[in-house]
N, C-alpha and C positions, 0 to 999 in steps of 0.2 A: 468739919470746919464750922466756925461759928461765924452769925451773920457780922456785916459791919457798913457802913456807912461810909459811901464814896462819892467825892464831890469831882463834878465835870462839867465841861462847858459845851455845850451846841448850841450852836448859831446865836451865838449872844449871850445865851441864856446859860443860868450856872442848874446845875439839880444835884440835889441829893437822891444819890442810890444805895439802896439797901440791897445787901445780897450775900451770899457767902460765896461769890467768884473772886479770886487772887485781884486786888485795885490796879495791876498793871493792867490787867486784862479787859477790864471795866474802862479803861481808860483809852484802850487801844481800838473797842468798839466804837466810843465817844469820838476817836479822831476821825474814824472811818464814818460815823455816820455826819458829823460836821463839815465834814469834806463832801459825799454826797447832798448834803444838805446846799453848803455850798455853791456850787457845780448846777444844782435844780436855781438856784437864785437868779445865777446867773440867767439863765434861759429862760424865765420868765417874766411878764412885762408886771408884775406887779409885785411886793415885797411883803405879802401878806403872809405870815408865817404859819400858817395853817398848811395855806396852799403847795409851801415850799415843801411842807414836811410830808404832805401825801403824795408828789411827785416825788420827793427822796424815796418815800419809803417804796414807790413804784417803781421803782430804778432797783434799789436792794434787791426785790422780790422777786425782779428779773433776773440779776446775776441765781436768786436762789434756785430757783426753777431751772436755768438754763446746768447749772454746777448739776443738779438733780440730773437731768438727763445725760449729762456728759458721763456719770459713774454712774447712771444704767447702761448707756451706751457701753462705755469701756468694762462693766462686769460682766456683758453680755460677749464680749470677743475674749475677758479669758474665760468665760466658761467654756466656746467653741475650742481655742487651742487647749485649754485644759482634756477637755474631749477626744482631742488626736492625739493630742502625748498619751492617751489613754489606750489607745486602738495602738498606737504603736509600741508601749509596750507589751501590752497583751499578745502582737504578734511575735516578740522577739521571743515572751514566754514562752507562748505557744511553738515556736522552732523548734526552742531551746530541748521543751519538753521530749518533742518529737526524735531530736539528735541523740536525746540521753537515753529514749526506748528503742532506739535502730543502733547504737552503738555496744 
């Protein structure tokens, strides 16, 4: 892919982005982070855009971290059922084996 120039707006402001990501996609983070941006505005008593953008961006960081543990958490429960489908075919082998050298 070659790079290109993507223009988008966050909280008022327009930027050019440079990047070689599809501009739908560039656009769809733009929304998501305008929106968090947003959202931080509201809840704060001051309209200082700095301030807006380092509670936004502490807000993200959260969903990041929290997303991070939920698919350790969850690769961690199939690794355990991965584990027992494991032990129970091993035993059906293991029968199976036995049936076909007693037979």
């Amino acid at each position: 892919m070659t790079s290109r120039v993507v223009h988008v707006d966050i909280h008022g402001q327009r930027y050019a982005v440079r990047c070689d990501l599809e501009p739908q996609y560039i656009g769809e983070l733009a929304d998501y982070l305008d929106e968090k941006m947003r959202m931080a505005a509201q809840e704060l008593t001051t309209a200082d855009p700095l301030r807006v953008a380092v509670i936004a961006a502490l807000n993200v960081v959260d969903e990041l971290f929290r997303a991070r543990a939920n698919t350790a958490v969850a690769a961690g429960e199939w690794s355990s059922r991965a584990a027992v489908i494991e032990q129970l075919v091993d035993a059906v082998l293991s029968d199976a084996r036995t049936r076909a050298v007693n037979q």
